[in-house]
C-alpha positions in Angstrom: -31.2 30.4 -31.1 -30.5 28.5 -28.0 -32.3 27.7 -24.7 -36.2 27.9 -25.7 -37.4 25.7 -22.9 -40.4 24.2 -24.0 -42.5 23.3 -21.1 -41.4 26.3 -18.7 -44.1 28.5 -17.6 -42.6 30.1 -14.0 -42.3 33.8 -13.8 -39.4 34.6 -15.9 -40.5 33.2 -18.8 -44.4 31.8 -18.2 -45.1 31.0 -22.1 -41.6 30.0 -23.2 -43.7 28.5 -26.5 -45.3 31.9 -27.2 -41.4 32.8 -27.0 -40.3 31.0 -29.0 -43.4 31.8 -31.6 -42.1 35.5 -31.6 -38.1 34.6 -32.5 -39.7 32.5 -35.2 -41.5 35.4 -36.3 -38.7 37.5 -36.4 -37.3 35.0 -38.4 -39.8 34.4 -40.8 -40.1 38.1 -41.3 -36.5 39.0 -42.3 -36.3 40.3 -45.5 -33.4 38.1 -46.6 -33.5 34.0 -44.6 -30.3 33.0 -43.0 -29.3 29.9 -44.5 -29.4 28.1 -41.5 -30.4 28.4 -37.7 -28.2 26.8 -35.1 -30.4 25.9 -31.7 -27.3 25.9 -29.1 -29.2 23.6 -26.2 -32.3 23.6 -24.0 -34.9 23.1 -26.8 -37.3 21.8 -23.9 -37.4 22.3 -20.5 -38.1 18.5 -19.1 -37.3 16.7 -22.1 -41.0 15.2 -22.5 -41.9 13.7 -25.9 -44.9 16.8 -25.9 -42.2 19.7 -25.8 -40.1 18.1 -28.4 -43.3 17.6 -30.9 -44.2 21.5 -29.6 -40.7 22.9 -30.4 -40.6 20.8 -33.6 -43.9 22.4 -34.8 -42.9 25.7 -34.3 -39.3 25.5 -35.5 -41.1 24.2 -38.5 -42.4 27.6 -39.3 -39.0 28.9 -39.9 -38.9 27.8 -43.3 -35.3 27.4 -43.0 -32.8 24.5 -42.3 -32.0 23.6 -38.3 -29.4 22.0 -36.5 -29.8 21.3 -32.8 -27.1 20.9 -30.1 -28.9 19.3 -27.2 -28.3 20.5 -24.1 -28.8 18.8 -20.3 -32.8 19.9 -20.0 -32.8 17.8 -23.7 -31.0 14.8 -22.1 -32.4 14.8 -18.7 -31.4 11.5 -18.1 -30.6 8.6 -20.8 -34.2 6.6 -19.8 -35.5 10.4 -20.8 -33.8 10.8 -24.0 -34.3 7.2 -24.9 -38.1 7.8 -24.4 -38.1 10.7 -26.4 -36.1 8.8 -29.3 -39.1 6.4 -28.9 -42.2 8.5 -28.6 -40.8 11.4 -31.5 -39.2 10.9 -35.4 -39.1 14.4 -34.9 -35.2 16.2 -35.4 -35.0 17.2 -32.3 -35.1 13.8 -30.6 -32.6 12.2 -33.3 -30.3 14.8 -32.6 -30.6 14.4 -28.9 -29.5 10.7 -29.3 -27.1 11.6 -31.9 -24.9 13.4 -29.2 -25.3 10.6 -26.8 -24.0 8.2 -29.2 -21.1 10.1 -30.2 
C-alpha cells in the first residue's frame, strides 16, 4: 500500500479514509492473507497526531503484520514528527521517528 493520505479531502480523493477502508477490505477479504503489507510513504496527509490514530485504526483491521516507510507528508517537519511521536504510541509514529533517527 502506499500514499493513503489521511486527512485529504479535495476533489481527487475527498474521503481518502473511506479509501483506505476499501484497500483494507480488499485485504481482509482475500481468500489467502499476505504475510505482510508494506505502506511505502504518505500514510497521512499533514502529519497530525488525529490521521496517524485514524490510519492506525484502520490498518488495524487488516489482521495482518505492517511495516511503514514514512514519507515527507509523515515527516512534515521534525517539530511535526516530534509531536506526533509525543501525542501517538501508535506504529505509525514510531516508525516515522525511526527513519529520522537512522
Amino acid at each position: 500500500m502506499s500514499d493513503s493520505h489521511i486527512g485529504f479531502d479535495k476533489a481527487a480523493n475527498p474521503d481518502a479514509l473511506g479509501t483506505l477502508r476499501e484497500a483494507v477490505a480488499k485485504v481482509k477479504a482475500m481468500a489467502v492473507k499476505p504475510a505482510f503489507i508494506i505502506h511505502t510513504g504518505d500514510i497521512t496527509h499533514l502529519s497530525k497526531p488525529a490521521e496517524f490514530d485514524n490510519a492506525d485504526k484502520v490498518f488495524g483491521e487488516t489482521g495482518v503484520q505492517i511495516h511503514y516507510v514514512p514519507g515527507e507528508h509523515d515527516i512534515i517537519s521534525a517539530n511535526a514528527s516530534d509531536a506526533a511521536v509525543g501525542h501517538l504510541s501508535c506504529a505509525l509514529a514510531r516508525s516515522a521517528a525511526e527513519v529520522l533517527t537512522v
